[in-house]
Steps between C-alpha positions, in 0.01 A plus 500: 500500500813302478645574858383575810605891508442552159148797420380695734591519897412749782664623812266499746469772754417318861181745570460658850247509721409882644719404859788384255450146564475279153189431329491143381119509413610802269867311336238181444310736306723657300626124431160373318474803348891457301349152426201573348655799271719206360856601707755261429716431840477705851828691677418535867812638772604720174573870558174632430440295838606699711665148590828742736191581730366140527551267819632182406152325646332795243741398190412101566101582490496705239642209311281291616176733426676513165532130463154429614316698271725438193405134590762376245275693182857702465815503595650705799804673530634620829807769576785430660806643541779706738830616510656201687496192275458287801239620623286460200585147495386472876186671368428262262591232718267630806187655258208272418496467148182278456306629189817661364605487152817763480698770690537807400842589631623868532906633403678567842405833614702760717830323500549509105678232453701441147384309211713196568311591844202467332543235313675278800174550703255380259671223405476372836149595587435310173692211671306501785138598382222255474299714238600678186642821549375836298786749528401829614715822413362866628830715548263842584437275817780260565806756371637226326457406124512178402672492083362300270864273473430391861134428409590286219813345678201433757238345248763282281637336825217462742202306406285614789503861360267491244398882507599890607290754587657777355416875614863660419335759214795368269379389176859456363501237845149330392614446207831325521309277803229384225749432241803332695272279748387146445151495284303393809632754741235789490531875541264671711407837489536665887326807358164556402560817279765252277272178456420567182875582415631234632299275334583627153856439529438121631384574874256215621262660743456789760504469920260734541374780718179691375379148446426429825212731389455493118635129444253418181689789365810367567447161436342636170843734409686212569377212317399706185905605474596144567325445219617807309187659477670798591247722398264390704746522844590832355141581538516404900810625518384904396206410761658459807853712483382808641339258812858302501713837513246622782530240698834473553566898544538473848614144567404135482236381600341819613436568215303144379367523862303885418384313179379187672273703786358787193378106329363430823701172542746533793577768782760778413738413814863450504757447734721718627804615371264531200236691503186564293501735171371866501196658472589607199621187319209323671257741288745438160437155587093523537466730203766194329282264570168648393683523149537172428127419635 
């Protein structure tokens, strides 16, 4: 791979323990197993992290359990982000980025600002980071949409910004972003159901979730459409959209979580104000699974 964010990334979940507390034994687990299924980077403190519900002594060993058992193999990504751009450069200033590679940095959410709004506070987190910076757009969450002209503007002018994680829905949007940004700036799928999409119209790679349970899948999907074997990620693809579309019904990462404890791998706990998927879905998920063997 030719950059650092380039193939095949997950967003981990940060795995409870029955009482709530996090399971580091369980996240260095799920680590060695995205390495050996050939996963390209690691996203921890993304929203499939629960990372809202996290202490700030929880968010800086999670990292660190990340870092550890990465051991440099891969690189590691970690989100950041807010709707004060101060305080995201105090964050950066005050969080121990040892073993870091990128951020993942989130749109403003809640206070919605404007595109020059936009624009204004990435420039000067880019001014002020230490690491590259992916981009991160998810309007369904943040209320705001980030257009591709203010992702471009964003690319062409700051060096440090190198990638965007990009989970709008808008193809029209993915497509300008591939076509008007620098060669080496990378688009990222933010949805797993669109990978393979993405990638046929120039997309570079996925941030996934179900791969925090099937990652030789999607490491598999991935690099075959990277190297437009598209037949073969097509193949993948079919496999695991019914799973995908399940686990998301009723929110991320419920969802992932219900498919992580039917595999056996991790506790179905979240934190409140989420809460964990019906009995129902729970049984589409089982009988989900058992499909795909």
């Amino acid at each position: 791979m030719d950059s650092l964010f380039k193939g095949a990334g997950v967003a981990l979940i940060t795995p409870f323990k029955e009482d709530k507390s996090v399971d580091y034994e369980t996240l260095g687990t799920i680590v060695k197993n995205q390495l050996s299924n050939q996963m390209d980077y690691l996203v921890a403190l993304g929203t499939t992290a629960e990372t809202p519900t996290l202490t700030g002594n929880e968010k800086q060993h999670v990292v660190r359990c990340v870092t550890e058992h990465a051991a440099g193999k891969v690189p590691v990504v970690v989100g950041m982000g807010g709707n004060s751009t101060k305080a995201v450069i105090q964050d950066m200033k005050k969080f121990d980025l040892t073993g870091v590679d990128g951020l993942l940095i989130v749109t403003p959410y809640y206070n919605k600002p404007s595109q020059e709004g936009l624009y204004k506070h990435f420039k000067t987190l880019s001014e002020e980071s230490p690491l590259p910076i992916i981009l991160y757009n998810v309007p369904s969450r943040t209320g705001v949409n980030m257009k591709a002209k203010t992702t471009i503007r964003l690319a062409s002018e700051c060096k440090n910004i190198v990638a965007i994680k990009e989970a709008s829905g808008n193809f029209s949007q993915f497509s300008m972003i591939e076509k008007y940004t620098p060669d080496d700036f990378l688009l990222i799928s933010g949805d797993d159901a669109v990978a393979l999409p993405v990638l046929s119209i120039g997309g570079k790679g996925v941030i996934s979730v179900i791969a925090n349970c099937y990652p030789g899948k999607i490491s598999a999907l991935i690099h075959a459409g990277l190297n437009e074997n598209f037949s073969e990620s097509l193949k993948i693809h079919r496999e695991l959209i019914d799973l995908i579309k399940l686990i998301f019904r009723e929110g991320n990462p419920c969802g992932v979580k219900a498919l992580m404890h039917a595999k056996g791998i991790c506790h179905n706990v979240v934190r409140s104000p989420l809460n964990e998927v019906s009995k129902d879905l729970y049984a589409e998920i089982e009988e989900a699974v058992k499909q795909i063997g």
